[in-house]
C-alpha positions as CSV (number, residue, x, y, z in Angstrom):
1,X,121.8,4.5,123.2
2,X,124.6,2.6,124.6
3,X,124.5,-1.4,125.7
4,X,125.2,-2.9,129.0
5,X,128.6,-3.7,127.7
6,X,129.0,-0.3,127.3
7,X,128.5,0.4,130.7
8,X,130.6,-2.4,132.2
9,X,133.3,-1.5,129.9
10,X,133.4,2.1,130.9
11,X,132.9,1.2,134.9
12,X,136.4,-0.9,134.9
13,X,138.1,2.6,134.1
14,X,138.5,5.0,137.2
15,X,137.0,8.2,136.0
16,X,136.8,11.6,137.9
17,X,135.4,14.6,136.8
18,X,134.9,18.5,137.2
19,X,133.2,21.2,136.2
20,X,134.0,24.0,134.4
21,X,133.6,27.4,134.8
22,X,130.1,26.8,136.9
23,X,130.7,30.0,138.3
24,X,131.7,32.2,134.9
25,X,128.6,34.5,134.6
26,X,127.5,37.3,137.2
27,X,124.6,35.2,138.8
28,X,122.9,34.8,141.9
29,X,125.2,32.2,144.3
30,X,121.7,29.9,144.8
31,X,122.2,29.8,140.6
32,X,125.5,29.0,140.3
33,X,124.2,26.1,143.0
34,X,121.9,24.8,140.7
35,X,124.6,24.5,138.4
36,X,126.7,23.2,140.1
37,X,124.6,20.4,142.0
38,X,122.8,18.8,138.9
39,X,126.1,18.5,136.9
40,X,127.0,17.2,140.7
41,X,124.1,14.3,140.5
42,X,125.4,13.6,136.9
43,X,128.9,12.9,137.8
44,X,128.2,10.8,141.0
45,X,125.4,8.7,139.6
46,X,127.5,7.5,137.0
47,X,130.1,6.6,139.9
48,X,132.7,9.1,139.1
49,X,135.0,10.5,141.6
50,X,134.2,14.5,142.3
51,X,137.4,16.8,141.9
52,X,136.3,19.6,143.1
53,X,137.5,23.2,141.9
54,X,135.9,26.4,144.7
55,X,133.7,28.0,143.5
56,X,132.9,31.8,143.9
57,X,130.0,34.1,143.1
58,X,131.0,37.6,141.9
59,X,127.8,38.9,143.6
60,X,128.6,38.2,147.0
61,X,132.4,36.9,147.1
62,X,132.3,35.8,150.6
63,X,128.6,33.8,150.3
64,X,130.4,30.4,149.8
65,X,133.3,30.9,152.6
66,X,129.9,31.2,155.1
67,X,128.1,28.6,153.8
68,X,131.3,26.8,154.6
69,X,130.7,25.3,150.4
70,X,133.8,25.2,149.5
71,X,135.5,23.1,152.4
72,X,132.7,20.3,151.7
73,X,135.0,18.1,149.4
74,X,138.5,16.5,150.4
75,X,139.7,16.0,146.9
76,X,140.6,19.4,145.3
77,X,141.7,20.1,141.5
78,X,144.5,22.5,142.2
79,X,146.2,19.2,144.0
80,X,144.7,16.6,141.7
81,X,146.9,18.6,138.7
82,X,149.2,19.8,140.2
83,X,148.0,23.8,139.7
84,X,149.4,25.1,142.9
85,X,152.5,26.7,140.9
86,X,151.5,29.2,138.5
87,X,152.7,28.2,135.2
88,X,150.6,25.0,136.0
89,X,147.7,27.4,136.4
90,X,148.6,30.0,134.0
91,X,148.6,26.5,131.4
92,X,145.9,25.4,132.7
93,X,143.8,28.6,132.2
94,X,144.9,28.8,128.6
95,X,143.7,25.3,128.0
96,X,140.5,25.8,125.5
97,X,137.1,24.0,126.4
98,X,136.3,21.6,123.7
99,X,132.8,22.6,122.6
100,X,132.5,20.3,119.3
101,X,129.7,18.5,120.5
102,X,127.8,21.4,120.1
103,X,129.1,23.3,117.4
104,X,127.3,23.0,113.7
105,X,130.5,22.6,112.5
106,X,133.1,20.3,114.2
107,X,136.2,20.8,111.6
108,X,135.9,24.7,111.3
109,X,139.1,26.6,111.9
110,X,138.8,27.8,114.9
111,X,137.5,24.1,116.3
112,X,140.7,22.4,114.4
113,X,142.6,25.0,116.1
114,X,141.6,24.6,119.1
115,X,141.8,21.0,119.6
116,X,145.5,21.4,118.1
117,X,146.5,23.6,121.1
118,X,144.8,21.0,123.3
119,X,146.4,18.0,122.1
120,X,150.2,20.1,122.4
121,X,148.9,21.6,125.9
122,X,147.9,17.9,127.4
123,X,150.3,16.3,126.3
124,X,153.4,18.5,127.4
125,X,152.0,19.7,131.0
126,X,149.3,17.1,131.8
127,X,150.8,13.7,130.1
128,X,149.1,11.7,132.8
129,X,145.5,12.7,132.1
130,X,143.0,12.4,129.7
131,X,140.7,15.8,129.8
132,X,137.5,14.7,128.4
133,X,135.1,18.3,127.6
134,X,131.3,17.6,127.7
135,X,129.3,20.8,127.6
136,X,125.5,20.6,128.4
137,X,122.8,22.5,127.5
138,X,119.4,22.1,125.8
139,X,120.2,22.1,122.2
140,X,123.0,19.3,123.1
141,X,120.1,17.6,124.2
142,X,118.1,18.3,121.1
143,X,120.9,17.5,119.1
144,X,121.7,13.9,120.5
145,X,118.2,12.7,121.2
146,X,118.9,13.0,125.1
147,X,115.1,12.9,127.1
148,X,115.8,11.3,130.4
149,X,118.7,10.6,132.3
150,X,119.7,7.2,131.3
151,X,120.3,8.8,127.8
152,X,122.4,11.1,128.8
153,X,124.3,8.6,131.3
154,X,124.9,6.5,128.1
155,X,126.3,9.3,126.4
156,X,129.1,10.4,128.8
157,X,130.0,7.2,129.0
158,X,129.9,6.5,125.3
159,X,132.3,9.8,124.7
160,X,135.0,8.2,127.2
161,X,135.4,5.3,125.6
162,X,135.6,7.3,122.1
163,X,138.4,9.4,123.6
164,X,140.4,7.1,125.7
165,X,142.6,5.0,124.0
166,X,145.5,4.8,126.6
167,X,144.4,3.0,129.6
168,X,147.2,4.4,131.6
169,X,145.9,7.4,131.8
170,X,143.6,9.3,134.5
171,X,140.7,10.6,132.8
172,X,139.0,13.6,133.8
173,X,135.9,14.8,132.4
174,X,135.1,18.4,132.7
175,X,131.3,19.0,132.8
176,X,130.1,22.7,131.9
177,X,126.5,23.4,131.5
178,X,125.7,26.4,129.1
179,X,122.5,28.1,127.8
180,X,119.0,27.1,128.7
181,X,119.3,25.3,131.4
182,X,115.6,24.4,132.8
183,X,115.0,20.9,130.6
184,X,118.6,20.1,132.0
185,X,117.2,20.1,135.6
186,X,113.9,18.9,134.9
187,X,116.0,16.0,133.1
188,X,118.7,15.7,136.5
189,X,116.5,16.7,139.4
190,X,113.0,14.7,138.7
191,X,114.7,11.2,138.5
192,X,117.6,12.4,140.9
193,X,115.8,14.3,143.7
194,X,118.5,13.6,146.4
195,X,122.9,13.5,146.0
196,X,123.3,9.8,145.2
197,X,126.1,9.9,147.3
198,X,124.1,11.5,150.3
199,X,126.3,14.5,150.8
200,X,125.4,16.4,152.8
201,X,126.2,20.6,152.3
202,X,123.4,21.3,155.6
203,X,126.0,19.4,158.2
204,X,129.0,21.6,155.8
205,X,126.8,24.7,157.0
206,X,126.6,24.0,160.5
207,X,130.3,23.4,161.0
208,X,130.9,26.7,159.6
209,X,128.6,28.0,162.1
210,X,130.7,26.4,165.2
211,X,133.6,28.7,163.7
212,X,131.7,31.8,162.9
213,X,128.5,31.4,165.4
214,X,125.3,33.8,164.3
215,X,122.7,34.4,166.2
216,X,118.9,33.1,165.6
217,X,116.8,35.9,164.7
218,X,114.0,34.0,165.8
219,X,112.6,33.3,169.5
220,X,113.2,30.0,170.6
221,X,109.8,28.7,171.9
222,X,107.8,30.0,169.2
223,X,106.5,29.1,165.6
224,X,109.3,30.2,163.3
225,X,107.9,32.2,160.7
226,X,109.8,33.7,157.9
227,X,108.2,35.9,155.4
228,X,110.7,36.9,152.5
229,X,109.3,39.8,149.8
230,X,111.7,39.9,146.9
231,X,112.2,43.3,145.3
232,X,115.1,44.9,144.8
233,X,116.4,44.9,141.2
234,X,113.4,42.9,140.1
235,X,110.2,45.3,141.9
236,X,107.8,47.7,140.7
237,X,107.3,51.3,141.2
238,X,103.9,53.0,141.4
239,X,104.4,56.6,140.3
240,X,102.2,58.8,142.1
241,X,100.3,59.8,139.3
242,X,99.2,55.9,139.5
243,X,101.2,54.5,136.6
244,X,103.8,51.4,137.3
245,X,107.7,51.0,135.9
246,X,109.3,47.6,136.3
247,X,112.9,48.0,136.8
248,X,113.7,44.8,135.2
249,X,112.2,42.4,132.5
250,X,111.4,43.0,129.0
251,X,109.0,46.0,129.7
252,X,112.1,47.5,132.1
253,X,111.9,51.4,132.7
254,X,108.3,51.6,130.7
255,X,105.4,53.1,132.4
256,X,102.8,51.1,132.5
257,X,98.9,51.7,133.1
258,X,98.4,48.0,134.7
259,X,101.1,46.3,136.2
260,X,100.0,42.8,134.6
261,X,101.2,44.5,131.3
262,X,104.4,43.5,131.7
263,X,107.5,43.2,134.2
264,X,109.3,41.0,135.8
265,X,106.9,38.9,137.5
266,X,103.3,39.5,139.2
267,X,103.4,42.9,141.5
268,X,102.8,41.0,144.8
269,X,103.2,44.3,147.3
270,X,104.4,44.5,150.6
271,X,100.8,45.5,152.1
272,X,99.6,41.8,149.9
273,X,102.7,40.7,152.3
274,X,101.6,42.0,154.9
275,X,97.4,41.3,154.6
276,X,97.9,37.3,154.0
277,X,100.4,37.0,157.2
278,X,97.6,38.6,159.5
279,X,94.9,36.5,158.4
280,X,97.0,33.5,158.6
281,X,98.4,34.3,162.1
282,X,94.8,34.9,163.5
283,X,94.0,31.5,162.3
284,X,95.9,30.3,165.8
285,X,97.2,33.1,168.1
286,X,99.6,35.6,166.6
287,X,101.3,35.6,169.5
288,X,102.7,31.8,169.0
289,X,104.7,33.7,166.2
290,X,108.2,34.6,165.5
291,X,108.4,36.7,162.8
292,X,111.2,37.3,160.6
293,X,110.7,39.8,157.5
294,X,113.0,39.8,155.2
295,X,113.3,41.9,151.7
296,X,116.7,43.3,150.1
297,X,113.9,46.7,149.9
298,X,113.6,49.3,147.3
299,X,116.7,51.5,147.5
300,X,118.2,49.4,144.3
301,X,115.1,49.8,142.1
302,X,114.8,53.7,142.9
303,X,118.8,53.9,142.2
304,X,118.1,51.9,138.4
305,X,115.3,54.4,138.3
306,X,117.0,57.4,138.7
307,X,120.0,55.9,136.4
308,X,117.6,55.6,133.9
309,X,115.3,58.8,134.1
310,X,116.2,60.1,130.7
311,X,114.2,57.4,129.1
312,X,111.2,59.4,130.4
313,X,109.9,62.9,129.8
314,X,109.1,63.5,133.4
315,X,109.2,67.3,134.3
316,X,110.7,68.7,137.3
317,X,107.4,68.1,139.6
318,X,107.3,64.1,138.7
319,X,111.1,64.3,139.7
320,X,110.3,65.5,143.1
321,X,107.5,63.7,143.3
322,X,109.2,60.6,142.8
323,X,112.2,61.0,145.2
324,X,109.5,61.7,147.8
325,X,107.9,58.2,147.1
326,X,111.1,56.7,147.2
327,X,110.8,58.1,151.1
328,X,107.4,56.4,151.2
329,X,108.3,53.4,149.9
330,X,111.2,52.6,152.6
331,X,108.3,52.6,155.1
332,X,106.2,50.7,153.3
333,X,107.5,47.4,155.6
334,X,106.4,49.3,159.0
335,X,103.3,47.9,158.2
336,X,104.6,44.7,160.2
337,X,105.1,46.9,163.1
338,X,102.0,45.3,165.1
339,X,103.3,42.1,165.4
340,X,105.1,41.5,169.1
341,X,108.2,39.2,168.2
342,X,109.5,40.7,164.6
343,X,112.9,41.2,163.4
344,X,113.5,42.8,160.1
345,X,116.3,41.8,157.8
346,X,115.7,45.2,154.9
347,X,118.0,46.2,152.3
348,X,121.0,44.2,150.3
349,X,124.0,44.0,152.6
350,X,126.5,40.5,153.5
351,X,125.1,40.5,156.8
352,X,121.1,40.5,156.0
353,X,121.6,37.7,153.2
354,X,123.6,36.0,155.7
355,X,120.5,36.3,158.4
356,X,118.3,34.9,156.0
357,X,120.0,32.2,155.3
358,X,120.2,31.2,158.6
359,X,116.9,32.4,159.1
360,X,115.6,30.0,156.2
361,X,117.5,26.6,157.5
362,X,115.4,27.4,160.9
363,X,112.0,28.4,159.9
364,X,109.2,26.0,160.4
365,X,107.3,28.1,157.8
366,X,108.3,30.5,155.2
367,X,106.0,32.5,153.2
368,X,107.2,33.9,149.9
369,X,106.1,35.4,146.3
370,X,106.4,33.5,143.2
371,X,108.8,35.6,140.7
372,X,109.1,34.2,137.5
373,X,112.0,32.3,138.5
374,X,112.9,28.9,140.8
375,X,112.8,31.1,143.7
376,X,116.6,31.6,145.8
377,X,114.8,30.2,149.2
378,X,113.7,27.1,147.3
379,X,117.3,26.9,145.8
380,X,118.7,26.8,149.6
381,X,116.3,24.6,150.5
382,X,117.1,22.1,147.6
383,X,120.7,21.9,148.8
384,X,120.3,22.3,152.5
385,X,117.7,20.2,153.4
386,X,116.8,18.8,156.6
387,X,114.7,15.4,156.6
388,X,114.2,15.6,160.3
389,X,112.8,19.0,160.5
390,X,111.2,19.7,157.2
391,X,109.9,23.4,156.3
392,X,106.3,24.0,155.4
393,X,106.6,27.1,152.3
394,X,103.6,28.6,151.1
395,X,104.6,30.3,147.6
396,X,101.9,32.9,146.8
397,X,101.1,33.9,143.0
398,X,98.6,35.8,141.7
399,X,97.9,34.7,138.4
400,X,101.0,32.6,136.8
401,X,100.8,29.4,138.8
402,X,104.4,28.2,140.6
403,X,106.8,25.8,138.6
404,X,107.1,22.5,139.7
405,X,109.7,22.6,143.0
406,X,109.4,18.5,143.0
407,X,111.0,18.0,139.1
408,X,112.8,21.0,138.7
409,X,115.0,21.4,141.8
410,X,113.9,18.0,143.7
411,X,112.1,19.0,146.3
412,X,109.5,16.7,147.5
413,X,107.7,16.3,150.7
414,X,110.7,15.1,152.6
415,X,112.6,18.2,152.4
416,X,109.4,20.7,152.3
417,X,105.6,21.1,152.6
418,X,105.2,23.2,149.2
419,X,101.3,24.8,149.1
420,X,101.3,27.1,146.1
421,X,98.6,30.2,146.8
422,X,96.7,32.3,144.9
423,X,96.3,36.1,146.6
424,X,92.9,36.5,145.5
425,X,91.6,33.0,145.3
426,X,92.6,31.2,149.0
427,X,91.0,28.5,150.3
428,X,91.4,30.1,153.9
429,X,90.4,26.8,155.3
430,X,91.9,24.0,153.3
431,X,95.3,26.3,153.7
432,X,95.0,26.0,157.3
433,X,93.8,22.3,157.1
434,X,96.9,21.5,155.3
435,X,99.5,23.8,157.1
436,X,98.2,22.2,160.7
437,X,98.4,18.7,159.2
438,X,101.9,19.4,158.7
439,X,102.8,21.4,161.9
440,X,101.6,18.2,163.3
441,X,103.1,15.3,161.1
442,X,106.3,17.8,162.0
443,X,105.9,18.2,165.8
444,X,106.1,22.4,165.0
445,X,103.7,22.9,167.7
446,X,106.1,24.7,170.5
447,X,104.7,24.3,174.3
């Protein structure tokens, strides 16, 4: 696809771009960062100016104000369009996305329509520009034949010169990634692990930290040592009569006899947690440890529980019974009490997520549970690396192996030491081989 003319004709142009609506959905703020930085990569490799429009999650509203996200990026869109006065916006809002590329049918009604409005709208209140709509997602890459990145690159800049035929104008392209999205960042992220322009969002992080200060949760002249057990809206729930209900996943609110039946992801419990940190502390002295457990806890899975009890014939007795375990199951992270420099961060509020953040851009090692997903601490780390201080993460499974952190968010062994771990199958001593190789190679060790 596309010749080297095509790419020398299309570099003479100044081109910005944008994206569109990263932040739509009600998702996780470390996904709408995923989203957000391969479209990112995209744009920049190509050697397109970034307009940047803030972003927010609906989730946790104030996450990107204390990640200090937002202010990262000089050039904004309200002031490169002049959207500051709310007709411009209002206009701007109204403005359709043009999804043709994707659509079976690019002369239906509704598409003619649509690109009608868009032609009257852009050429009345934004005469200057050239909007060009790309939307991304993996049947757009089925359907043009994209497999690696220098297809796609060839494509964008193959659709500008199809669409600008006034070279006066500024053109804009507006980016919005749709759908599947996981062959989009293998595509992005394996060939582009790092920003090509080398921002840097860790030094944006840091600044917002001189202006709202938090303090470490760790002590300062130990090992750092993070352990973070997801559960929440995604855990299970062992009934007391010994059956399990996954609040989430396709099997949600069933009772199973075997929690590898179904769910959300493997049921790695608190006391697996809890088990693999001792033995791995004893492996040096437990006492060179700062620990800092983190889990947003179960009091969100026992509330989607008790929402949902009608799609159960539990009597009266199971009812009680289960309230009481939801008692039992608060205490369940006690457990950790016996270690002599703990903090916990338990249960889902601003100021715990907040903690572990911090907490995550400090630890020298963090020990998690592989959920089905690309992991949120793996998402921070993608964005907020550090090359001179480099975590090791040990991502426990039990039996569905890890994805691939290198291709699929770009995290090689300069930003992280990733050991994937199976519960029941660890090689006590090549882990610890491995994990004092790199406490080493790092200069961890704390004196």
């Amino acid at each position: 696809m596309g010749a080297i003319s095509t790419s020398q004709s299309s570099t003479e142009l100044a081109v910005y771009f944008t994206l569109f609506n990263v932040d739509q959905k009600k998702v996780g703020f470390t996904d709408i960062l995923m989203r957000w930085s391969t479209l990112y990569k995209l744009g920049v490799s190509l050697g397109y100016t970034y307009v940047h429009k803030p972003i927010i999650c609906k989730n946790t509203s104030k996450i990107y104000n204390f990640l200090g996200f937002n202010n990262s990026f000089n050039l904004q869109l309200d002031n490169f369009l002049n959207l500051h006065h709310s007709p411009n916006q209002k206009i701007y809002n109204y403005r359709d996305f043009d999804y043709s590329s994707i659509a079976n049918s690019r002369y239906s009604p509704r598409t003619l329509f649509s690109k009608i409005k868009n032609f009257i709208v852009d050429n009345i209140f934004f005469s200057r520009y050239r909007l060009v709509d790309i939307v991304i997602n993996e049947t757009f890459l089925q359907k043009y034949s994209i497999t690696d990145l220098n297809d796609l690159q060839n494509y964008v800049k193959n659709t500008i010169l199809r669409q600008t035929h006034n070279p006066q104008k500024i053109i804009l392209i507006r980016f919005q990634l749709s759908g599947a999205r996981k062959k989009f960042y293998y595509l992005i992220n394996s060939q582009l692990a790092d920003f090509p322009d080398r921002l840097n969002l860790r030094t944006s992080y840091f600044e917002a930290r001189d202006k709202q200060p938090i303090k470490s949760k760790f002590l300062a002249d130990k090992l750092k040592l993070l352990v973070h057990i997801r559960q929440g809206d995604t855990a299970f729930i062992e009934t007391p009569w010994k059956t399990f209900i996954p609040v989430y996943g396709k099997k949600l609110f069933t009772e199973l006899n075997d929690p590898s039946q179904g769910g959300y992801a493997d049921l790695i419990d608190v006391n697996d947690y809890y088990h693999f940190v001792k033995k791995f502390t004893e492996y040096w002295d437990a006492e060179k440890f700062s620990l800092v457990v983190s889990s947003d806890g179960y009091k969100k899975a026992f509330s989607l529980l008790h929402d949902n009890l009608s799609q159960f014939n539990f009597n009266s007795k199971q009812i009680k019974q289960l309230q009481n375990t939801e008692i039992l199951y608060q205490k369940k992270f006690n457990i950790f009490d016996e270690f002599k420099y703990i903090t916990y961060l338990i249960g889902e509020t601003d100021e715990n997520l907040y903690n572990l953040i911090h907490s995550t851009l400090e630890a020298d090692i963090i020990i998690m549970g592989f959920r089905n997903t690309l992991g949120m601490l793996l998402k921070i780390i993608a964005h907020y690396y550090d090359f001179d201080n480099p975590p090791i993460i040990i991502e426990l499974y039990k039996k569905r192996k890890p994805f691939d952190s290198k291709s699929l968010l770009g995290i090689d062994s300069n930003k992280a030491e990733i050991i994937p771990v199976k519960l029941d199958d660890c090689n006590w001593e090549d882990l610890i081989l491995k994990v004092n190789k790199a406490i080493n190679a790092r200069r961890y060790i704390k004196k």
